[in-house]
Every structure is written in structure tokens, then in C-alpha cells.
SETORNU-935597 format. One record per residue (C-alpha): residue number from 1; residue in one letter; x, y, z. Coordinates in steps of 0.02 Angstrom, whole numbers, plus 50000, padded with zeros to 5 digits. Example, Ala and Ser with C-alpha at 12.3 -4.5 7.8 and 13.67 -1.06 7.14 Angstrom:
2
@num->1 residu->A X->50615 Y->49775 Z->50390
@num->2 residu->S X->50684 Y->49947 Z->50357
***
This chain:
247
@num->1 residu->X X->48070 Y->45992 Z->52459
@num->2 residu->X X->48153 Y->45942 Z->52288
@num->3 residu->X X->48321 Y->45935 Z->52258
@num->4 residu->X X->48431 Y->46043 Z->52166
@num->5 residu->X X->48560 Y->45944 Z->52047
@num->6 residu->X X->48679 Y->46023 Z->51969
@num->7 residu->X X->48726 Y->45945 Z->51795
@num->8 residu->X X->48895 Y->45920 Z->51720
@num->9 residu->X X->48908 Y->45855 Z->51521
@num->10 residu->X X->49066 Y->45796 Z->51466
@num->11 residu->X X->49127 Y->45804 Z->51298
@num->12 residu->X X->49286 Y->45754 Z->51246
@num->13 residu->X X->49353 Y->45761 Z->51425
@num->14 residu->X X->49291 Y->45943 Z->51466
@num->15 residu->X X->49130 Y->46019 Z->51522
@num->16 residu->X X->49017 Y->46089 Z->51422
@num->17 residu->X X->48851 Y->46122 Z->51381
@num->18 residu->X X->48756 Y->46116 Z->51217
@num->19 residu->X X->48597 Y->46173 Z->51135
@num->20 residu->X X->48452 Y->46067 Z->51129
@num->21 residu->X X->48585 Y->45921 Z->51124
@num->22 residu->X X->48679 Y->45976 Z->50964
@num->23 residu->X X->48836 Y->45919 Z->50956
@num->24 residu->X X->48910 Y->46066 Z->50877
@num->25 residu->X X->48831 Y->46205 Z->50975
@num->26 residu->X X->48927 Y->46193 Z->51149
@num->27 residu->X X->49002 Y->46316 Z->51266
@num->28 residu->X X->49152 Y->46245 Z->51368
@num->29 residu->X X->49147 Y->46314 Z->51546
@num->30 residu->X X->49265 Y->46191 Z->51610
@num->31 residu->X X->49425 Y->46114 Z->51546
@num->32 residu->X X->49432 Y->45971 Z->51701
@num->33 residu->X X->49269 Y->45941 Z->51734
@num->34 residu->X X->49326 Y->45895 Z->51904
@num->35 residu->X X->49344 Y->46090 Z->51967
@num->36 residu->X X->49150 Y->46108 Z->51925
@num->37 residu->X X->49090 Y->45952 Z->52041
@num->38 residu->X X->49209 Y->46004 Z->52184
@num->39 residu->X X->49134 Y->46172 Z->52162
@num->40 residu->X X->48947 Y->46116 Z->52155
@num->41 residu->X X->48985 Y->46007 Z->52295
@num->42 residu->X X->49078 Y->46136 Z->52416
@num->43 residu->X X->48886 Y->46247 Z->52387
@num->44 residu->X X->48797 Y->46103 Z->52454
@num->45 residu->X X->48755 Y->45995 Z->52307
@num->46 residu->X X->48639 Y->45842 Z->52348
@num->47 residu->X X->48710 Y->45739 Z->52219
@num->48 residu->X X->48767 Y->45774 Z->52033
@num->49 residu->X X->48715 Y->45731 Z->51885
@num->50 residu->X X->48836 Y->45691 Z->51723
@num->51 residu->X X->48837 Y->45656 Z->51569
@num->52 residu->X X->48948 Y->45572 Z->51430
@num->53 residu->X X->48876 Y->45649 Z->51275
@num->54 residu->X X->49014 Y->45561 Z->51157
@num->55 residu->X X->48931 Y->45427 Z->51242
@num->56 residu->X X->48780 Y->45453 Z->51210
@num->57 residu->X X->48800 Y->45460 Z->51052
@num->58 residu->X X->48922 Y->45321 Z->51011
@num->59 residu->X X->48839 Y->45191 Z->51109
@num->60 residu->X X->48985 Y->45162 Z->51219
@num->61 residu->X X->49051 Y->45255 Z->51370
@num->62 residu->X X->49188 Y->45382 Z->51317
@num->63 residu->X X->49234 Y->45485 Z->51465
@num->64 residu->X X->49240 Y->45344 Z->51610
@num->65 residu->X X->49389 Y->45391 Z->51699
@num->66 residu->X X->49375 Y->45580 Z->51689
@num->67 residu->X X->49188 Y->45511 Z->51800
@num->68 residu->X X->49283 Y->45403 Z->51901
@num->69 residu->X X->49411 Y->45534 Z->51959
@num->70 residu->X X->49234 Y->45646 Z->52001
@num->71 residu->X X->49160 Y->45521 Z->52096
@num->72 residu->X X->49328 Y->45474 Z->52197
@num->73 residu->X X->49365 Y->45652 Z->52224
@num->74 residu->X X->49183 Y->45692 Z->52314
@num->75 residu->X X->49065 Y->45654 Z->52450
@num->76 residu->X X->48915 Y->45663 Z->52382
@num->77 residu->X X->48820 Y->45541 Z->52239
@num->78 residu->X X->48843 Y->45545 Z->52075
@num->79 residu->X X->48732 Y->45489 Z->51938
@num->80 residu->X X->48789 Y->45471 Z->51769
@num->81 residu->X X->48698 Y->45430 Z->51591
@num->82 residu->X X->48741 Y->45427 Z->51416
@num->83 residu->X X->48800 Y->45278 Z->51321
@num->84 residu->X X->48754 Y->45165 Z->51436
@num->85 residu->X X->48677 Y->45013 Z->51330
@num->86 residu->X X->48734 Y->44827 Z->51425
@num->87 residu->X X->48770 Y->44748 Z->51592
@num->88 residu->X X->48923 Y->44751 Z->51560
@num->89 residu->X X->48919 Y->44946 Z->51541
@num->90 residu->X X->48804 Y->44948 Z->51691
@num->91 residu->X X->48924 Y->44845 Z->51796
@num->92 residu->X X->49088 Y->44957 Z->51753
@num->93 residu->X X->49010 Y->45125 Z->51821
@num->94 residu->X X->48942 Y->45019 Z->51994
@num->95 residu->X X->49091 Y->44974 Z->52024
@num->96 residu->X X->49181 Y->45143 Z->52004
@num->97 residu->X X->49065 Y->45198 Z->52146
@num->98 residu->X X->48913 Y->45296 Z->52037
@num->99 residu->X X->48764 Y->45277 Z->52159
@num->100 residu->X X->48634 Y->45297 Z->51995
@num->101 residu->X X->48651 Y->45252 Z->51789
@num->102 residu->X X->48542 Y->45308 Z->51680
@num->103 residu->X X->48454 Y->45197 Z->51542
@num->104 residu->X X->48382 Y->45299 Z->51404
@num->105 residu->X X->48405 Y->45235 Z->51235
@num->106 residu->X X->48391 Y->45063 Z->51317
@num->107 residu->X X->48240 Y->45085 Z->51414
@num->108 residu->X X->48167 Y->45143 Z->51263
@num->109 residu->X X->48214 Y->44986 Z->51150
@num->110 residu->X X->48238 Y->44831 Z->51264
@num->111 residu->X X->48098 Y->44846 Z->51418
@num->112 residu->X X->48129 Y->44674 Z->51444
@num->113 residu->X X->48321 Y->44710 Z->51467
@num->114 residu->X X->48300 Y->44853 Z->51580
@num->115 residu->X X->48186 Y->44765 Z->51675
@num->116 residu->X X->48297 Y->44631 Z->51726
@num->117 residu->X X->48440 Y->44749 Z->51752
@num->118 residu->X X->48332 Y->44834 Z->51879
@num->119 residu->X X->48297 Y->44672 Z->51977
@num->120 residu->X X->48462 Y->44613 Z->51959
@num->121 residu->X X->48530 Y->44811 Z->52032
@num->122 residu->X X->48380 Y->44867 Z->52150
@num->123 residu->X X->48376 Y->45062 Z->52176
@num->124 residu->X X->48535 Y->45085 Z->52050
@num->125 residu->X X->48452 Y->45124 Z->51890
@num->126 residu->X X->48351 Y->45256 Z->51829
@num->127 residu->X X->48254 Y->45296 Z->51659
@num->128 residu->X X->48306 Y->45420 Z->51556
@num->129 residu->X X->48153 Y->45468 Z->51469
@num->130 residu->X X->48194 Y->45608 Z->51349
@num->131 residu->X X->48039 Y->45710 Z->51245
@num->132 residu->X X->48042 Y->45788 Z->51108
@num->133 residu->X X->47845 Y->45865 Z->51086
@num->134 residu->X X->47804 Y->45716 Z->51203
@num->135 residu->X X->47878 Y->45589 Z->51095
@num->136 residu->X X->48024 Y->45486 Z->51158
@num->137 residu->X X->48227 Y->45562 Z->51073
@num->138 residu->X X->48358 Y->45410 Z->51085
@num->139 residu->X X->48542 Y->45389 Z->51050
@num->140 residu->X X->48579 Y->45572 Z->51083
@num->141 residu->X X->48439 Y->45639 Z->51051
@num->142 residu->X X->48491 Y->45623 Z->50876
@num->143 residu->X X->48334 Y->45475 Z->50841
@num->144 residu->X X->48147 Y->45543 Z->50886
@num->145 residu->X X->48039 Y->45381 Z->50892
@num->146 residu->X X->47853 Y->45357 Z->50864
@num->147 residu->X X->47835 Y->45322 Z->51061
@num->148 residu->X X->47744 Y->45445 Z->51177
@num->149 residu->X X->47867 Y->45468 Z->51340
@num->150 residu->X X->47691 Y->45441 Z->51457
@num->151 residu->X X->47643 Y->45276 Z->51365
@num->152 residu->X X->47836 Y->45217 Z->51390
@num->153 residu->X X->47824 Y->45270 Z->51553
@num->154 residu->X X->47665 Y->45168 Z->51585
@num->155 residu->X X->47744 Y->45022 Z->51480
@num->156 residu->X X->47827 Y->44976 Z->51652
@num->157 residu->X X->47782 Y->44867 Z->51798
@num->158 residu->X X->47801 Y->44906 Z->51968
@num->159 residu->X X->47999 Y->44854 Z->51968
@num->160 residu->X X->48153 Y->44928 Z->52085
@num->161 residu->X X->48205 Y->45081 Z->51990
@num->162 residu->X X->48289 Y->45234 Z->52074
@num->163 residu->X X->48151 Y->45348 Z->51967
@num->164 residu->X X->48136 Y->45452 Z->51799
@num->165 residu->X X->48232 Y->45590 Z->51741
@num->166 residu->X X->48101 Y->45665 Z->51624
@num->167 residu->X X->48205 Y->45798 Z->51497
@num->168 residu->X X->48121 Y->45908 Z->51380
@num->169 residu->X X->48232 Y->45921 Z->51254
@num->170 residu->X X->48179 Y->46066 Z->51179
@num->171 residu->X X->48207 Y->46158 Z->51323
@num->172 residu->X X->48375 Y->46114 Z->51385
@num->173 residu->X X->48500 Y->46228 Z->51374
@num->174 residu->X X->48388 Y->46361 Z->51290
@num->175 residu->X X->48347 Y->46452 Z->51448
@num->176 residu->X X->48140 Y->46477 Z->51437
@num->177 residu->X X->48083 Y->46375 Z->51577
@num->178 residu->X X->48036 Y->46214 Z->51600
@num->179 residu->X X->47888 Y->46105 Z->51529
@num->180 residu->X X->47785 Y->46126 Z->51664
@num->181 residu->X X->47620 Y->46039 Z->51598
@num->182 residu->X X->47726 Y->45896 Z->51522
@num->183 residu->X X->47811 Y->45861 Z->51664
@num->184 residu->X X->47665 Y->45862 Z->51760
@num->185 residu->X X->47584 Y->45726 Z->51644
@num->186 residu->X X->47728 Y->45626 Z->51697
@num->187 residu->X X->47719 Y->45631 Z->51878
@num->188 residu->X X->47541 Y->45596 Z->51866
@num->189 residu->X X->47579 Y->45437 Z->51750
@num->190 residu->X X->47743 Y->45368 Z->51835
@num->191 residu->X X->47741 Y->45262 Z->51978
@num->192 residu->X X->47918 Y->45311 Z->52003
@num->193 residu->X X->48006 Y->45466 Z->52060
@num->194 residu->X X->48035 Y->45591 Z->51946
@num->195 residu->X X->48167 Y->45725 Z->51926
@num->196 residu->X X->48125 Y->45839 Z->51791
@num->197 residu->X X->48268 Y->45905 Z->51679
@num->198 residu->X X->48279 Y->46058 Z->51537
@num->199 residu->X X->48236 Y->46211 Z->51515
@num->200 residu->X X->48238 Y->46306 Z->51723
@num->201 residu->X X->48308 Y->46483 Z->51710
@num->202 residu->X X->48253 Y->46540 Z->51877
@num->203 residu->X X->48205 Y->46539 Z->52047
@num->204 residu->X X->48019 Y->46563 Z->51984
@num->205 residu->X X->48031 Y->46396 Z->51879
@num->206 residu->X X->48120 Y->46313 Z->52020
@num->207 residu->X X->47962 Y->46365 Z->52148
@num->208 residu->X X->47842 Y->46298 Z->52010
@num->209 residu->X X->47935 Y->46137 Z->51994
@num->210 residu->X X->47951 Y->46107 Z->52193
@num->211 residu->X X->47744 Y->46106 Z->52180
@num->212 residu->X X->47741 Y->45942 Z->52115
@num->213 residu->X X->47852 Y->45864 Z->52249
@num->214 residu->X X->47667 Y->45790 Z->52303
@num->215 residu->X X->47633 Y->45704 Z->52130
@num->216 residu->X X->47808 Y->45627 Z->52144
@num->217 residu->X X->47943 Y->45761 Z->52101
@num->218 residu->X X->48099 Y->45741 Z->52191
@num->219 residu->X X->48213 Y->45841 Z->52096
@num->220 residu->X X->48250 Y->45963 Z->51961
@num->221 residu->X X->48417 Y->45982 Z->51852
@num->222 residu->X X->48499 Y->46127 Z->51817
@num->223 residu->X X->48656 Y->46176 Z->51700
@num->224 residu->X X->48657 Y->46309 Z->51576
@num->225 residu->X X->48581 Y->46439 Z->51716
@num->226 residu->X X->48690 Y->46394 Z->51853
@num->227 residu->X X->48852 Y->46394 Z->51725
@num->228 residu->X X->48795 Y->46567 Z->51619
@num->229 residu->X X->48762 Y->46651 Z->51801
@num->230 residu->X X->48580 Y->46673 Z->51775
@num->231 residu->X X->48549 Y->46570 Z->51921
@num->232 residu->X X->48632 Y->46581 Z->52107
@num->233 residu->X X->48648 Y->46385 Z->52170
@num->234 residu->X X->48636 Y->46435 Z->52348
@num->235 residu->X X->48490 Y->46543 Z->52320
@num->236 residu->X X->48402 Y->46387 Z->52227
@num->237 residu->X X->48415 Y->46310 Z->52370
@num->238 residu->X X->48337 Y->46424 Z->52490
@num->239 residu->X X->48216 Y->46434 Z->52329
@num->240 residu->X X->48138 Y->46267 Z->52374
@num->241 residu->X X->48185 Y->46230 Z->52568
@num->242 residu->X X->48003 Y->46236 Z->52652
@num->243 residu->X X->47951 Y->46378 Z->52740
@num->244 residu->X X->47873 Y->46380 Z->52928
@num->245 residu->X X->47734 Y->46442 Z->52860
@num->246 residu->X X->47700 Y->46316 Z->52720
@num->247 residu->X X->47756 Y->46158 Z->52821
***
């Protein structure tokens, strides 16, 4: 069984979502971000997954204590990416109680860094690998590099990450389904977890998805069709809890 997260992007305090990670093509379903994690939570959320986007692309958290008020307000984990580029950023969200960060840009440029972040916090960071046509989008997506996501992924030893989250960018937010063969490339490369991100519309992409849970798939992320109504949360969850007949 893979877990359904539920994804909340903050931009300039609210929640929103974009398209393909422009900037100036969001939808704000939320003006305190706060009502959409108690809600996700109340329908049985696992954990949650945010994002600063003015973060992401400044370089520097933006929307800290709009996450700390989430993650004091709930039960369940939170993991949160976006702007996250030093210790020091690293040490400010452990301490506000986020169970996961997320090191994208950073994994991406400084190995070595993230590599010694990950011994120094064991089972607290994950990479944020995000693809554009299977090459590796930084700093907001707003940067495509000349690195393929698999040989980045590969690039790493055997250290004490959480996992991946694997986003194909040119699916999130756009509502066609996930990247099912790239993603699949990725569990069969990573020796991490992964928890696949962009692109699921329905409970048909969430079934496909919960097939690799035996490459290494532990979770999928969902926002624009739980937030447009396209998906039912509840109903993704029954979507990928195993059957009697397939345990």
C-alpha cells in the first residue's frame, strides 16, 4: 500500500496551486492554508506535504511561520520543501517540528553538502528530484540543468535519507496522469524510497502508481485533483488499501 499525500503550496501566505510551476498561473483555494491541512488531516491524511514556492524561488524560506502554525496545529507529519539551501535552513524547520525537508536545488548542486546533512540528520531529509523530459529543473523549476534525474539519483551512496520525491514537472498541476514509465526508471535506479509527484488525476493513475510499491514506491502526491474536485481523498484511499484477494 502507498500512501496518499495530500499537497499544500504556499505562496505569499495562501494556498495555491500553479501550472507546471509558473509563478503567474495559480489558483488560490485557500486564504489560511491552515483550514486545508486540518481538513486533509480530519480525512485521514498520512502526512502532508508543503511547499514554499516564494521559497523556492528566492533561495530562502518565505512562509515559515504560516508552516509552523500547520505543523503545531496537527497530528500527523509534515514535510516541507522549497528554499531550503543550508544547515542553518535545515536546522530552523527541525526544530519547528517538520518530520521531513526536502533538498532539491541543493541535492542537485552540492552532493557533498547533502550528503553530510544526511549523516548529520538520519531519516530527516529527502531529495527533491524534479524532471523536466528526464533532466533535472532547480531553483523553482525556473533552471533545467544538463543532469539526467536517474544519473543524479545514482550519483548517491548508500547514506540515511528519508527517500525521493520524484516530480514530473510537466505534469503537475496539468491533470493528464502521471509519468508512469519515468517514474518507474526511478524506482528501479534509487536505492531509496520514492514518492512520485505530478500529474495523478484519478483513481486509475493512483492504482497504476500503487503497482510499484514492490520496486520501492511508497507514496504518491496529489493537489490540483483533490483541490479542483476531480478526485475524492477518501476514495483514494480505498483506491490503494490492499484487497483480501490481492494480499
Amino acid at each position: 500500500m502507498i500512501e496518499i499525500i495530500p499537497a499544500i503550496d504556499l505562496k505569499e501566505g495562501r494556498c495555491v496551486r500553479l501550472v507546471q510551476g509558473q509563478m503567474d498561473k495559480e489558483t488560490v483555494y485557500y486564504e489560511d492554508p491552515l483550514e486545508a491541512a486540518r481538513m486533509w488531516a480530519s480525512r485521514g491524511a498520512p502526512r502532508i506535504h508543503v511547499v514554499d514556492l516564494d521559497g523556492a524561488v528566492t533561495g530562502s524560506p518565505k512562509n515559515l511561520p504560516t508552516i509552523e502554525r500547520i505543523i503545531q496545529a496537527l497530528d500527523v507529519p509534515v514535510q516541507v520543501g522549497g528554499g531550503i539551501r543550508t544547515q542553518e535552513d535545515v536546522i530552523r524547520y527541525l526544530e519547528i517540528g517538520v518530520e521531513h525537508v526536502i533538498l532539491g536545488t541543493l541535492a542537485c548542486q552540492d552532493p557533498d553538502y547533502v550528503k553530510r546533512l544526511a549523516e548529520t540528520y538520519p531519516k530527516k531529509i529527502l531529495l527533491g528530484i524534479d524532471a523536466k523530459e528526464g533532466y533535472v529543473a532547480i531553483k523553482g523549476w525556473q533552471d533545467v540543468t544538463q543532469a539526467r534525474a536517474v544519473d543524479l539519483i545514482q550519483a548517491y551512496p548508500d547514506i540515511p535519507v528519508a527517500g525521493i520525491v520524484y516530480t514530473d514537472i510537466q505534469r503537475d498541476g496539468m491533470l493528464v496522469g502521471p509519468n508512469l514509465p519515468a517514474t518507474e526508471e526511478v524506482c528501479h535506479v534509487s536505492p531509496f524510497p520514492v514518492i512520485a509527484s505530478g500529474g495523478v488525476t484519478n483513481l486509475e493513475d493512483l492504482v497504476a502508481l500503487s503497482r510499484m510499491a514492490p520496486l520501492g514506491l511508497t507514496g504518491a502526491i496529489v493537489g490540483k485533483a483533490l483541490y479542483s474536485g476531480r478526485l475524492n481523498y477518501r476514495e483514494a484511499l480505498d483506491a490503494v488499501r490492499p484487497t483480501e484477494e490481492n494480499r
